[in-house]
Phi, psi and omega in degrees: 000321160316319193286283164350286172280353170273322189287329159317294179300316167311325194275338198281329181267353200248282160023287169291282171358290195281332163311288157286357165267340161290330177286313202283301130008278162297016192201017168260291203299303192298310177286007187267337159286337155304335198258342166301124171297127153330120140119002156326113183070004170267159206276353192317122191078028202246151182280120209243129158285127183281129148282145195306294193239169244218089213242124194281201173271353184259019174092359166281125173239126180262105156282030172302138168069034177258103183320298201224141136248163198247111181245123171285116153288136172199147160047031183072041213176131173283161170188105019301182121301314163208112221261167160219123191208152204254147179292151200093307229285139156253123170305135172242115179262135174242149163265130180239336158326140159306317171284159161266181185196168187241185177199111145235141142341090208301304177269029169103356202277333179195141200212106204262160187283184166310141158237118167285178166331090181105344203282139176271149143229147168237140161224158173246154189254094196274322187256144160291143195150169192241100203239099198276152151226164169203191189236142201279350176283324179204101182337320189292342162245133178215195198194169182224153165237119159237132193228129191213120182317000000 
């Protein structure tokens, strides 16, 4: 029952330690905040850059008033996926993949051959509308062009 209790007491000491180095701690960092000038590490006055382009949270990257935009093939996967673009504007599809790959038109409007490694397809997108393609080697990448007056 001693051991039981010197050891109760030992965990009991480590505790208090561990306690008062955290109170010490915390009362470190506090007055070292106290003694900081206002507006000290804030972003204020840093130069903010406008982007070309613009990508929300459901992955849309919006490109208005752009002659040629640019879609990467990498890793089996268009990128963007999906785009917003002003009528006139031309897509440029590149293959950066080892494989080849397609870029068709989901209803048939247009269809590109195998692209090998560097190889383009281009369409210019003329008309307003919502236009999905995917590549026909594998079915499972696809992509969307929305295009809005």
């Amino acid at each position: 029952m001693a051991i039981v209790h010197a050891h109760r007491g030992a965990l009991g000491g480590v505790a208090v330690a561990v306690a008062v180095a955290i109170a010490a701690v915390v009362a470190g960092s506090g007055l070292a905040l106290a003694r900081t000038p206002a507006g000290t590490g804030s972003m204020i006055g840093m130069p903010m850059g406008r982007p070309v382009t613009t990508q929300g949270m459901s992955g849309t990257v919006t490109q208005l008033h752009q002659r040629v935009v640019r879609v990467t093939i990498h890793n089996f996967a268009f990128g963007p996926a999906r785009l917003v673009v002003s009528p006139g504007t031309r897509i440029v599809w590149t293959n950066t993949d080892s494989d080849p790959h397609t870029v068709d038109g989901a209803k048939g409007l247009w269809s590109s051959e195998a692209l090998d490694t560097g190889n383009q397809f281009a369409r210019v997108f003329a008309k307003a509308g919502t236009f999905s393609y995917y590549c026909s080697i594998h079915p499972y990448m696809h992509g969307t062009i929305v295009v809005k007056k």
